[in-house]
DOROTOR-763022 format. One line per 10 residues: number of its first residue (from 1); their letters; for each residue x, y, z of N, C-alpha, C, O, CB. Coordinates in pm, 1 decimal, always signed. Glycine has a CB too. Layout:
# DOROTOR-763022
NUM> a> X,Y,Z,X,Y,Z,X,Y,Z,X,Y,Z,X,Y,Z | ...;
# end
This chain:
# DOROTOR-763022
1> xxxxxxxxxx> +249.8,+911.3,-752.9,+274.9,+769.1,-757.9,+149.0,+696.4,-709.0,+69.1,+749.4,-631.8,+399.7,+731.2,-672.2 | +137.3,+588.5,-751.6,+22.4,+479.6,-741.2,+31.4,+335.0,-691.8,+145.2,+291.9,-710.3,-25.2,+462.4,-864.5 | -36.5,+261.0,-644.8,-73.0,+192.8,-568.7,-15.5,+50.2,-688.7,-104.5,+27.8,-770.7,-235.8,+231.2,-513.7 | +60.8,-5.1,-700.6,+83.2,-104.6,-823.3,-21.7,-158.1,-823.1,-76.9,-143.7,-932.2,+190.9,-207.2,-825.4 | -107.5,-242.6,-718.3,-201.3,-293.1,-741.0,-348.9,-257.8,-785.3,-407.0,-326.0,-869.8,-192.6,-336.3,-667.2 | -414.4,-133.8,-716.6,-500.9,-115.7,-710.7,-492.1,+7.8,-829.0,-584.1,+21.4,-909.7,-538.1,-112.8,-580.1 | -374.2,+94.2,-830.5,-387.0,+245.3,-885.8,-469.6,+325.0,-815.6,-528.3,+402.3,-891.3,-437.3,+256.2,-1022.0 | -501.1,+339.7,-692.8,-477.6,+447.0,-624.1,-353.0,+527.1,-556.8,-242.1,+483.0,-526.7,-541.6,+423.9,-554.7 | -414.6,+681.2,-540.1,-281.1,+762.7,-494.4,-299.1,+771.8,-366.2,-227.7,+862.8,-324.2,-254.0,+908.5,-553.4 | -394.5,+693.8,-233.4,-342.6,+743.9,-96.4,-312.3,+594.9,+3.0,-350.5,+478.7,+16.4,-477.3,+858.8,-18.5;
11> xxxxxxxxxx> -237.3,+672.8,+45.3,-153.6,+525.4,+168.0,-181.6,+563.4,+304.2,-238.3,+671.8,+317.5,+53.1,+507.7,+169.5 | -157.2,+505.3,+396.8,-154.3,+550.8,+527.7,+0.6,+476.0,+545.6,+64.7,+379.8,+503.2,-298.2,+499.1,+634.8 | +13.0,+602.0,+647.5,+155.6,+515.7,+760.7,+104.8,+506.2,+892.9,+14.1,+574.5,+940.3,+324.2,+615.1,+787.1 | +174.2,+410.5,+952.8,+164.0,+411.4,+1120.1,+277.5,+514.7,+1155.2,+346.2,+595.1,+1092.1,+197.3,+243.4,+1202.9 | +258.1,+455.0,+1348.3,+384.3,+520.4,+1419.1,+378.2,+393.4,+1489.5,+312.7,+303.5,+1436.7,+380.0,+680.5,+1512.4 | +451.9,+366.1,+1630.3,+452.0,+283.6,+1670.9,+362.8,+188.9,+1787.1,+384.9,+80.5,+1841.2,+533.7,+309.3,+1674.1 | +254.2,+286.7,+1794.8,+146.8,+298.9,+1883.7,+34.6,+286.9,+1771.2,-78.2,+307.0,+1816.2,+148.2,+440.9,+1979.6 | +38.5,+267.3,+1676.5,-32.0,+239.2,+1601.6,-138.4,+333.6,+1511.5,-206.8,+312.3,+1411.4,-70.5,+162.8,+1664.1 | -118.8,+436.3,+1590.1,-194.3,+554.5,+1511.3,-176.9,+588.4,+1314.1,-85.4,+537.4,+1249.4,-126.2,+698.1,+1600.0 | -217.7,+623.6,+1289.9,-182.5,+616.9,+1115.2,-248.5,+734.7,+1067.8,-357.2,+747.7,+1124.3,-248.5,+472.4,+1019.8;
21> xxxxxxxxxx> -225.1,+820.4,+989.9,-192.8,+904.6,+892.0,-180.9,+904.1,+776.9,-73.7,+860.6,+734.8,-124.1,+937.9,+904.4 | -333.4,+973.9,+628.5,-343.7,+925.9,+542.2,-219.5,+1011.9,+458.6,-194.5,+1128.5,+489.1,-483.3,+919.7,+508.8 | -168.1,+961.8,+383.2,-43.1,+1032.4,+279.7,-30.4,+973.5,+99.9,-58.9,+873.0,+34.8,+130.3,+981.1,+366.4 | +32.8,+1113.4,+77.5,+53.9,+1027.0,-79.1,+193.1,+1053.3,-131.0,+264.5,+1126.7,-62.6,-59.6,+1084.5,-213.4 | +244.8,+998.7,-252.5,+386.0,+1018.5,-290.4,+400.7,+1063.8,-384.4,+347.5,+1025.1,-488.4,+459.2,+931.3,-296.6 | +482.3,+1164.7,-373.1,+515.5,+1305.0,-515.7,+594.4,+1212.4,-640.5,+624.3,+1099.3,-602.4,+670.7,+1476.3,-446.8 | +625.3,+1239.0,-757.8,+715.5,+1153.4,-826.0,+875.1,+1135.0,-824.3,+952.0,+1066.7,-891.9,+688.7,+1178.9,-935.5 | +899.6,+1267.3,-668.4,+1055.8,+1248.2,-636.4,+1051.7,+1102.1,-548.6,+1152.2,+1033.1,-531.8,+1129.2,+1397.1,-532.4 | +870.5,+1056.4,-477.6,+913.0,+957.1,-395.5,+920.7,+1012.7,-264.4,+949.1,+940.8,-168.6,+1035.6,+899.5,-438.0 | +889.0,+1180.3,-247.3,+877.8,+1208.8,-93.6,+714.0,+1187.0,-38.3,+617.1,+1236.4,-96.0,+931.3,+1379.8,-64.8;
31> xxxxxxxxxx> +709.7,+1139.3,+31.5,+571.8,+1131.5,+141.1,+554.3,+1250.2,+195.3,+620.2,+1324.0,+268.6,+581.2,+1030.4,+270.3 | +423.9,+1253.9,+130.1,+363.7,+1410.4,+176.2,+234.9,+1379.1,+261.3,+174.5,+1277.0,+228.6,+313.2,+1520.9,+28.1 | +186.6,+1450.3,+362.0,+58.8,+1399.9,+429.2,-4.6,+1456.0,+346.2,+36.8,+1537.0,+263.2,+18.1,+1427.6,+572.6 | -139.4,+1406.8,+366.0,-241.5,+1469.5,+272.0,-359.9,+1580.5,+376.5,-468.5,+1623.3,+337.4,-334.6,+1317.9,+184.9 | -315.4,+1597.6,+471.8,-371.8,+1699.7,+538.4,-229.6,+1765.9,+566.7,-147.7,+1696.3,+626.7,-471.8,+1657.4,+667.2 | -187.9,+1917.3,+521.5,-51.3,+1957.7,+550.0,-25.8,+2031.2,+683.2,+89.7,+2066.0,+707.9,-6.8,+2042.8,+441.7 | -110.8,+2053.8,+758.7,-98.1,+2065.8,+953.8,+6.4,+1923.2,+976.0,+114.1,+1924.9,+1035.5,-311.0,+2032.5,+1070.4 | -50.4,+1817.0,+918.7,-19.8,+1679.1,+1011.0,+113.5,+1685.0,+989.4,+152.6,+1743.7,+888.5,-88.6,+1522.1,+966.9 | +185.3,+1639.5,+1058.4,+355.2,+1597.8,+1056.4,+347.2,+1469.8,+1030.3,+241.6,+1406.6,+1030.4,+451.2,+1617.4,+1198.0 | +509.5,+1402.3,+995.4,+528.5,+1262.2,+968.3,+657.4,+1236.4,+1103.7,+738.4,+1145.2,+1120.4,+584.4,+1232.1,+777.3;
41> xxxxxxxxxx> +627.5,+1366.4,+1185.8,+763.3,+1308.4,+1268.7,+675.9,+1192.3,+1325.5,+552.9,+1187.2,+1325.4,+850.8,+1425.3,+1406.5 | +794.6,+1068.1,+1391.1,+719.8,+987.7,+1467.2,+653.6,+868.3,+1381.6,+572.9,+789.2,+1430.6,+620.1,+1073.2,+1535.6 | +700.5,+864.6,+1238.7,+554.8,+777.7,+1139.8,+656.6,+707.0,+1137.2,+765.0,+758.3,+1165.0,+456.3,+827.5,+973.4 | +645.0,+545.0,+1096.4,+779.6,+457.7,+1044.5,+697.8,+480.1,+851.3,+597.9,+422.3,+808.8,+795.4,+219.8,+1143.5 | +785.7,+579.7,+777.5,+803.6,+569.0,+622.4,+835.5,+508.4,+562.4,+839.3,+536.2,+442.5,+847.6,+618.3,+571.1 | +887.6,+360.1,+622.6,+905.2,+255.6,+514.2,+864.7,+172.8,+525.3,+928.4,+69.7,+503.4,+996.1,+216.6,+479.8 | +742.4,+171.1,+563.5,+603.6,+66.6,+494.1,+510.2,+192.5,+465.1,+494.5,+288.9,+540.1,+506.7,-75.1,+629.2 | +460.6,+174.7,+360.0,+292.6,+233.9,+341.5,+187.7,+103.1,+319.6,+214.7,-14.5,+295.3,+275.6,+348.3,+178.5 | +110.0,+143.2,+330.6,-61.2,+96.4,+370.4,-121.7,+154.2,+278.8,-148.5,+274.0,+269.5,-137.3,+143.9,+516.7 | -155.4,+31.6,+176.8,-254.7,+96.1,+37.2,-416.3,+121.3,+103.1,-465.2,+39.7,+181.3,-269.0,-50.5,-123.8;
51> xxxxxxxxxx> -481.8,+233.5,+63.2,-632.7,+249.8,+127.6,-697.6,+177.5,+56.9,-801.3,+135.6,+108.3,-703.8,+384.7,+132.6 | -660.2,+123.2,-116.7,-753.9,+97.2,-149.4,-776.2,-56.7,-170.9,-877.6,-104.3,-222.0,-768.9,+173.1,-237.0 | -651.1,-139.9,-118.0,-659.9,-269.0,-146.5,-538.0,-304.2,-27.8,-477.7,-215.6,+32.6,-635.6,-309.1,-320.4 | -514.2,-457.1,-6.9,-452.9,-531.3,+82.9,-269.8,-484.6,+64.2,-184.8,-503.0,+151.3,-500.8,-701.3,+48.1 | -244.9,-419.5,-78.4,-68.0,-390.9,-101.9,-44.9,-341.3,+46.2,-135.8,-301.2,+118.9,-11.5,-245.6,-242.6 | +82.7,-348.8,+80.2,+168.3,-237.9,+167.0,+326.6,-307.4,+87.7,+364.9,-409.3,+30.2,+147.5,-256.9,+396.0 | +378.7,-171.7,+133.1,+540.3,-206.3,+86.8,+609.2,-55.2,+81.2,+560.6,+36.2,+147.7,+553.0,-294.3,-92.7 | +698.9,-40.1,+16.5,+794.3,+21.5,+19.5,+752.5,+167.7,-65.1,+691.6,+159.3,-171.8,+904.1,-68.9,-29.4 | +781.3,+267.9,-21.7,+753.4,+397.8,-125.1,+808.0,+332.1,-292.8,+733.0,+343.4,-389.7,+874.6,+567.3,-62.6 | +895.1,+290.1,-300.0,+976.5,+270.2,-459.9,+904.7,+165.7,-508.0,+911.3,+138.1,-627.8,+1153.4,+225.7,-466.8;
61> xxxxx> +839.2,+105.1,-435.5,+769.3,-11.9,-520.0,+638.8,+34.8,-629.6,+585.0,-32.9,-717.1,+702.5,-123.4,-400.8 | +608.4,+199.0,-580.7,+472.7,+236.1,-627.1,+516.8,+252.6,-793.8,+631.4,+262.1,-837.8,+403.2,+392.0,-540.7 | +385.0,+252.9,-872.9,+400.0,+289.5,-994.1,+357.9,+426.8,-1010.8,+272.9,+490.6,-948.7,+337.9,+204.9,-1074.8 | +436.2,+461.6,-1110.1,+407.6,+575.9,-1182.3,+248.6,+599.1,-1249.9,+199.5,+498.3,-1300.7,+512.6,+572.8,-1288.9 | +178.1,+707.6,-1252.5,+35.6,+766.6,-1273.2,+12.2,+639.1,-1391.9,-94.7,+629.8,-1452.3,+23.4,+964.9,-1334.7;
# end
């Protein structure tokens, strides 16, 4: 999945301390990190953070490739 705006595939999430974690989304819509050591326990998953432009929003909002 892709970025509606920009069409890129990577997002970041936070946690609540603000730390963030780059990730991308499979076409079921699961958030996968993009380093697979990293965990998502602890991340809030319903906002992403487009890397490549100002979007953030919801995993379902992304477009398809």
């Amino acid at each position: 999945m892709v970025c509606p705006q920009c069409k890129i595939k990577r997002f970041s999430v936070k946690n609540d301390i603000g730390d963030s974690i780059v990730v991308t989304v499979n076409d079921t819509f699961e958030i996968v990190p993009l380093h697979p050591e990293e965990s998502l326990e602890g991340y809030q998953l319903d906002v992403l953070y487009c890397l490549g432009c100002s979007w953030s929003g919801s995993s379902k909002k992304l477009s398809k490739y």
